[in-house]
RODO-2510 file (C-alpha; in nm, 4 decimals, decimal comma):
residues 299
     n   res          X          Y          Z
     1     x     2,1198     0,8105    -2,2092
     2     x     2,2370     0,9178    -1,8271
     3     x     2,0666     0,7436    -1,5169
     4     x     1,9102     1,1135    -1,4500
     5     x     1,6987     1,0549    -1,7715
     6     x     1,6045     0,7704    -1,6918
     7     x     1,4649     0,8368    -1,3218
     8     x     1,3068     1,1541    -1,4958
     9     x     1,1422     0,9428    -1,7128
    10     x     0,9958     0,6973    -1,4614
    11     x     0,8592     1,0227    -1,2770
    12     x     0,6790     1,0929    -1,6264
    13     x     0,5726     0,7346    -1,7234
    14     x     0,4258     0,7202    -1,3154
    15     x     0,2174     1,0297    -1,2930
    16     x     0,1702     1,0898    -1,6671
    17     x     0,1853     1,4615    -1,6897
    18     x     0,4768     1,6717    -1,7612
    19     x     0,3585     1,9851    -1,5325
    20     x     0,3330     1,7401    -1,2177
    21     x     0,6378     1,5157    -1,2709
    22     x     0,8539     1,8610    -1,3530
    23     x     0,7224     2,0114    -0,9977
    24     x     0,8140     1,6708    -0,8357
    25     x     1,1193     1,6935    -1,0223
    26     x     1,1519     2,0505    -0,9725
    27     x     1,2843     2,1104    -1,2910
    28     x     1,0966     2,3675    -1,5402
    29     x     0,8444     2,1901    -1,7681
    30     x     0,9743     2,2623    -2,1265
    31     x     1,3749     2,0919    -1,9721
    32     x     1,1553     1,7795    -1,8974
    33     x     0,9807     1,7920    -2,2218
    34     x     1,2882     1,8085    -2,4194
    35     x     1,4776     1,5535    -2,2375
    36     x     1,1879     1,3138    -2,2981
    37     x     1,1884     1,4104    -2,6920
    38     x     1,5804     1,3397    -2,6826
    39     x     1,5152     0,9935    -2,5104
    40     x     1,2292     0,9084    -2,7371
    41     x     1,4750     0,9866    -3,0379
    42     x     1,7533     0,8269    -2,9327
    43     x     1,5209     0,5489    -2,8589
    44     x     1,3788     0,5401    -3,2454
    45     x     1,0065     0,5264    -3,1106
    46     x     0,7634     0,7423    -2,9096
    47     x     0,6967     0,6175    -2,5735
    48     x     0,4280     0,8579    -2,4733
    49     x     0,0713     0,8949    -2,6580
    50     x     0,0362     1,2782    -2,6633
    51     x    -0,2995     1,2921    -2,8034
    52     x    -0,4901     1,4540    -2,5960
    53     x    -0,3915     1,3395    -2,2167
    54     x    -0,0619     1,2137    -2,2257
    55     x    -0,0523     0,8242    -2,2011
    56     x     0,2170     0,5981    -2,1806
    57     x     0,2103     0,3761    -2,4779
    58     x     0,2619     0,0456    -2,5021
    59     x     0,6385     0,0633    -2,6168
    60     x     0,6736     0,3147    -2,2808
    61     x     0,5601     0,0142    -2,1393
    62     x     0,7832    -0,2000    -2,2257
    63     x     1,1200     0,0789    -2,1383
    64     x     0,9467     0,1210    -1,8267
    65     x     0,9624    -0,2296    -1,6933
    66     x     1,3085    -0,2525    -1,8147
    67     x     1,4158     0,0872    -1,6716
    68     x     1,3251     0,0118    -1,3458
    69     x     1,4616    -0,3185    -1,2840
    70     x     1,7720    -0,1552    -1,4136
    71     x     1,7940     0,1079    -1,1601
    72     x     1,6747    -0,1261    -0,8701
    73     x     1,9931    -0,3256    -0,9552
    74     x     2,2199    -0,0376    -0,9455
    75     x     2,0311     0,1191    -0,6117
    76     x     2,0584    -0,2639    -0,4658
    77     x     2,4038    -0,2507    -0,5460
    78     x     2,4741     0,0688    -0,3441
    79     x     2,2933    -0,0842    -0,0588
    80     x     2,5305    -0,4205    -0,0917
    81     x     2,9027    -0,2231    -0,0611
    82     x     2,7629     0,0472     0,1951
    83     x     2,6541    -0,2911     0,4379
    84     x     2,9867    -0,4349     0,3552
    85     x     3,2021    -0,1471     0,4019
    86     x     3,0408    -0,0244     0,7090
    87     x     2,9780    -0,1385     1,0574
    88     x     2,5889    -0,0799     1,0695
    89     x     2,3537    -0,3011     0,8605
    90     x     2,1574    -0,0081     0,6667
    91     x     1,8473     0,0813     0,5988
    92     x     1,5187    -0,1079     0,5462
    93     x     1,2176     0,0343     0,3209
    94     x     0,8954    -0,0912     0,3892
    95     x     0,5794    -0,0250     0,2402
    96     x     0,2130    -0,0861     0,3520
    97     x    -0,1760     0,0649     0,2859
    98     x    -0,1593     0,1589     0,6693
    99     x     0,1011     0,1755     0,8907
   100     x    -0,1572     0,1750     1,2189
   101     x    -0,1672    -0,1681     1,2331
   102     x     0,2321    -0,2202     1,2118
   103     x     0,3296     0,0089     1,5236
   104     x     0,3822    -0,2715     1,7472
   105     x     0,6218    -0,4999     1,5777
   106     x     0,8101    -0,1814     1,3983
   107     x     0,8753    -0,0331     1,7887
   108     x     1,0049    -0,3911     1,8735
   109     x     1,1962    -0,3744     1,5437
   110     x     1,3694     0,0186     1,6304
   111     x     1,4447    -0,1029     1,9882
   112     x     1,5985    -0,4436     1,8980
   113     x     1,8292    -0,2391     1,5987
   114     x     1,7931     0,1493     1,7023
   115     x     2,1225     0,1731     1,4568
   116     x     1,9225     0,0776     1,1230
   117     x     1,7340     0,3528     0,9308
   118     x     1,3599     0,2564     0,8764
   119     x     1,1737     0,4105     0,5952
   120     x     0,7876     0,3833     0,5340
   121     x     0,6388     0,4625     0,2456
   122     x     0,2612     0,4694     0,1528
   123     x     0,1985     0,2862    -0,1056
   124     x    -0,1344     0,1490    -0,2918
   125     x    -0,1812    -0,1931    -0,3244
   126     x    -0,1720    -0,1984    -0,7396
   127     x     0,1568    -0,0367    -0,7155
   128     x     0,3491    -0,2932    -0,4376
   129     x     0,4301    -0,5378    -0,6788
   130     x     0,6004    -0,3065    -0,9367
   131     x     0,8128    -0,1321    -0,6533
   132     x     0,9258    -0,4519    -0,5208
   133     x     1,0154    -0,5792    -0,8721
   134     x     1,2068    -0,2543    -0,8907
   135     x     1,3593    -0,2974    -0,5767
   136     x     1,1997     0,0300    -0,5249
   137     x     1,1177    -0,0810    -0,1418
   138     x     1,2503    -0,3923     0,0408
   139     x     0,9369    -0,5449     0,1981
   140     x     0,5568    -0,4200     0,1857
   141     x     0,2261    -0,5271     0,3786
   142     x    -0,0881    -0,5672     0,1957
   143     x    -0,4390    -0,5473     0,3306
   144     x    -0,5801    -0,7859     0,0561
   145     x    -0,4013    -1,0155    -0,1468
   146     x    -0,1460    -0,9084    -0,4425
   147     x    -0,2055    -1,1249    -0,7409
   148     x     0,1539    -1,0928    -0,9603
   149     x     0,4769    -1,2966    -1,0743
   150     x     0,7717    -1,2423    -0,9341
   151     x     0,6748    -1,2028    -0,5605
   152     x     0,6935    -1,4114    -0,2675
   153     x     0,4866    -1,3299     0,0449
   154     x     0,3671    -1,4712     0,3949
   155     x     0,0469    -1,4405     0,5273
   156     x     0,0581    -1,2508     0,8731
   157     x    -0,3133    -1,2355     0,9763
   158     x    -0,6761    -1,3175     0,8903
   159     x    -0,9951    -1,1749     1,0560
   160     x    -1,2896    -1,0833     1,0077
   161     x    -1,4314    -0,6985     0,8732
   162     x    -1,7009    -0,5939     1,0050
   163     x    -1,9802    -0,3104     0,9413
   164     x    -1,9868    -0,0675     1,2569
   165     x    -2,2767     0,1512     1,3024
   166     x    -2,3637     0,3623     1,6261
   167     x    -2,5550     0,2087     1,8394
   168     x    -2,9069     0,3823     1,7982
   169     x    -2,8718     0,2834     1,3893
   170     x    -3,1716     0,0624     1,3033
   171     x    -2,9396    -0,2105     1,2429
   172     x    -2,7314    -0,1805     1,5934
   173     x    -2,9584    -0,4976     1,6971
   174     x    -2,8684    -0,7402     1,3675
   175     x    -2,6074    -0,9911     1,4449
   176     x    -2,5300    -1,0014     1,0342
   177     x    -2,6539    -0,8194     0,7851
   178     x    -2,6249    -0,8908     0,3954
   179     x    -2,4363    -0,6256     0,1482
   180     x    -2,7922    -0,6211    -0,0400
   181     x    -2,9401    -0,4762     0,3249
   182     x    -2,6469    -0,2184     0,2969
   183     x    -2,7371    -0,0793    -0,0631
   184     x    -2,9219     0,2462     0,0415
   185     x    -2,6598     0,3249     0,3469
   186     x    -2,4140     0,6213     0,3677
   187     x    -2,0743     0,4674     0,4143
   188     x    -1,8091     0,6999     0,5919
   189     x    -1,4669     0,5368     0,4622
   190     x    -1,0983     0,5353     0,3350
   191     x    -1,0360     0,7056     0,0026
   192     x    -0,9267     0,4736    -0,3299
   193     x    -0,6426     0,3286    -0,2820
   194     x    -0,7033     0,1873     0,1226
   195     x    -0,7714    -0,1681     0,2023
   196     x    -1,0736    -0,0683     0,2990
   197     x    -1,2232     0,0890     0,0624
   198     x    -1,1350    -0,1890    -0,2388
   199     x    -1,2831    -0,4343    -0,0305
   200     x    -1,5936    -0,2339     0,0168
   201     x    -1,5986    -0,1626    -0,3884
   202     x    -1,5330    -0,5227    -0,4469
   203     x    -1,8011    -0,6372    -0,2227
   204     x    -2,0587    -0,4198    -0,3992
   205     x    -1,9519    -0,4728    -0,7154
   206     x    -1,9788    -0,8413    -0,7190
   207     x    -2,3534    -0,7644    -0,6910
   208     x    -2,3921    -0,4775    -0,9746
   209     x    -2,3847    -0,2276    -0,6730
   210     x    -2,2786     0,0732    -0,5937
   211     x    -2,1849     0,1695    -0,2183
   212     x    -2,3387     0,5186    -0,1083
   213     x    -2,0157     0,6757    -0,0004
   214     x    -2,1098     0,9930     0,1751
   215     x    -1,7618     1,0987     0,3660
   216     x    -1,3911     0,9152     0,2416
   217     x    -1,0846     1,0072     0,4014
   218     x    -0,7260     0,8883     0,5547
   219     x    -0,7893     0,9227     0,9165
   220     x    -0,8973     0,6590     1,0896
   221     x    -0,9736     0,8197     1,4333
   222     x    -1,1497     1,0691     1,2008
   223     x    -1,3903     0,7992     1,0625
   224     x    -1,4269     0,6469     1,3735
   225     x    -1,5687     0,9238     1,4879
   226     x    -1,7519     1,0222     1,2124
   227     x    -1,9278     0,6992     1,2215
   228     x    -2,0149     0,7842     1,6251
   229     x    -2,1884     1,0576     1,5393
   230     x    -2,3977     0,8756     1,3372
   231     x    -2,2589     1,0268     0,9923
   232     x    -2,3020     0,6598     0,8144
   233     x    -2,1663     0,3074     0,8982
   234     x    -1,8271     0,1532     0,7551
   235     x    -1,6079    -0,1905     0,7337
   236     x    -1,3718    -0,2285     1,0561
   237     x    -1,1225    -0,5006     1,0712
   238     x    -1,1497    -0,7182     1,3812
   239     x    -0,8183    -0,5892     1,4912
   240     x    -0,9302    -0,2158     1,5426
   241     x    -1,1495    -0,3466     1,8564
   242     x    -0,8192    -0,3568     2,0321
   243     x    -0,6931     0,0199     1,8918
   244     x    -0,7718     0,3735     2,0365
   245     x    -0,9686     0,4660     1,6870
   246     x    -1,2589     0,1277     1,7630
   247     x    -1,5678     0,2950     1,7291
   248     x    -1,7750     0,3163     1,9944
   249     x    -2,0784     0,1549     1,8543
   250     x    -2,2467    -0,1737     1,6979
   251     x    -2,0130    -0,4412     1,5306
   252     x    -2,1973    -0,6717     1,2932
   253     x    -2,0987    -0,9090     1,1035
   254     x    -2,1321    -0,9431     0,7209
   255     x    -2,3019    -1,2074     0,5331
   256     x    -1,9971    -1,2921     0,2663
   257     x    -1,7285    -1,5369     0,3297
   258     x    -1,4925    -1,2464     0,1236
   259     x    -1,5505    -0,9652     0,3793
   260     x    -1,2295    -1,0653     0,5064
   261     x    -0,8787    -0,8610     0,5357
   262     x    -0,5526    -1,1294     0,5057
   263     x    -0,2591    -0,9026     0,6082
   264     x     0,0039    -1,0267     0,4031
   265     x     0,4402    -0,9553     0,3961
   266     x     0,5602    -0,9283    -0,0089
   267     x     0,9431    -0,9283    -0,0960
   268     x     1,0468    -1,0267    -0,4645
   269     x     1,1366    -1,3298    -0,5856
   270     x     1,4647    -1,1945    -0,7169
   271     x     1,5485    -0,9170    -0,4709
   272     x     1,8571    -0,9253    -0,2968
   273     x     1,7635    -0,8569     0,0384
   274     x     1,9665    -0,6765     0,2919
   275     x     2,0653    -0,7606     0,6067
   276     x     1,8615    -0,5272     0,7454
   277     x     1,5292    -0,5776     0,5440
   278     x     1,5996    -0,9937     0,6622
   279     x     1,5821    -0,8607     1,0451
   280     x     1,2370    -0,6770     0,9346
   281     x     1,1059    -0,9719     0,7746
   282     x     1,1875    -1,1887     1,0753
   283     x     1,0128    -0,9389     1,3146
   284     x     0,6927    -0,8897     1,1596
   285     x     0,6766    -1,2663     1,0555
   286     x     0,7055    -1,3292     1,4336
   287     x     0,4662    -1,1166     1,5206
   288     x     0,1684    -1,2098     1,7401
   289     x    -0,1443    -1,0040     1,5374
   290     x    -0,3978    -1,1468     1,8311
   291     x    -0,1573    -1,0619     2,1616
   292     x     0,0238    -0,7444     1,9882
   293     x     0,3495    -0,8983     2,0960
   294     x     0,6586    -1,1128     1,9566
   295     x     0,5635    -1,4544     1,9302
   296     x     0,8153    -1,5744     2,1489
   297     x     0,6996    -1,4156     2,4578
   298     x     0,3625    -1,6091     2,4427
   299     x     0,3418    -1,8942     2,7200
***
């Protein structure tokens, strides 16, 4: 087996479905299918359930995890000669929910080392800790906590979410209000996969409810404004009252000690990290989430 099987496969095993990981691929659908039936036989085993959808089985599974710590090594390795043959200190990949709240220290980052490439990825939360195991990405931020082996991770920032509603909402006046209170109201929010929205989810859920989501997208100006003009309420962390996209309305708080976001740094336990993802670390780690400034200016 050659290392482009095995990234094709990883495509496969990530989006199960030939026709989508062929035109992320771009190769033609019945190549991919064929090199997948030559990997599976050279294997001895199927790896993919084909009945009906296809489904990575549980032997897939297994490949997978293996596959992709395999590659990370190699990729890592690249990374290790090209810093030690060259003069610069690389690149850095970092991966986060939202990138709106990590402008600030990622500007102080590109002016302090305007030499190192920076890439940002989007990445759920579910999949962070099976990218950084893969060495997939160097460092990612998490809006809620990452429960999985194999990581470590420093908190960055805690505060408060809140429910903002415009102001002439029957419940502009409420200093708190209880997720019960908030069964019957249309939430404008993030799509699955955003902080926000899991926390919402979870929040309801851990009452047998189900939020009334009338609007979900990616921008947040977009549901800022939505929720202005009166559209439905949604959760705002306390840090958006210091942003451009703070909706200009009522902020009240919520009755559950969980309605919370803890903005937390993840690198693997085992990752060899460059110097370039160590200078990342350091930066956002010093970061000042209350002043929007390095902690070492603060008097």
């Amino acid at each position: 087996m050659d290392l482009n099987t095995l990234r094709q496969f990883l495509v496969v095993a990530r989006l199960e479905h030939l026709s989508r990981a062929a035109d992320e691929l771009r190769v033609a659908q019945p190549s991919l299918s064929r090199t997948i039936g030559r990997l599976e036989n050279e294997l001895g085993t199927p790896l993919f359930d084909r009945a009906g959808r296809l489904r990575l089985n549980d032997t897939g599974k297994l490949f997978r995890d293996h596959v992709e710590r395999s590659l990370g090594e190699l990729d890592a390795g690249r990374r290790a000669v090209a810093e030690a043959t060259s003069e610069g200190v690389g690149t850095v990949r970092l991966a986060s929910e939202t990138f709106l709240t990590l402008t600030g220290p990622l500007a102080a980052y590109k002016r302090a080392h305007p030499s190192i490439e920076v890439e940002l990825l989007w990445t759920p939360a579910e999949d962070m800790a099976r990218r950084l195991r893969a060495q997939d990405v160097d460092l990612c931020v998490a809006s809620q906590p990452i429960h999985a082996e194999g990581l470590e991770s420093v908190q960055l920032h805690d505060e408060a979410v809140w429910v903002a509603t415009p102001l002439d909402h029957p419940l502009a006046a409420r200093t708190s209000v209880s997720i019960e209170e908030l069964a019957d109201q249309p939430f404008v929010t993030a799509r699955k996969g955003h902080w926000q929205r899991r926390l919402l989810d979870r929040l309801f859920a851990d009452r047998d409810l189900t939020p009334k989501i009338v609007c979900e997208g990616d921008e947040p100006s977009a549901i800022a404004d939505l929720i202005s003009a009166g559209l439905g309420i949604g959760l705002v962390p306390s840090i958006a009252r210091r942003t451009a996209t703070r909706p200009p309305g009522a902020w009240i708080a919520v009755d559950d000690p969980g309605c919370r976001r803890k903005l937390t740094l993840y690198w693997g336990t085992d990752s060899h990290l460059s110097t370039a993802a160590r200078l990342m670390r350091t930066t956002i780690t010093s970061w000042n989430w209350i002043t929007s400034e390095p902690q070492e200016r603060r008097k």
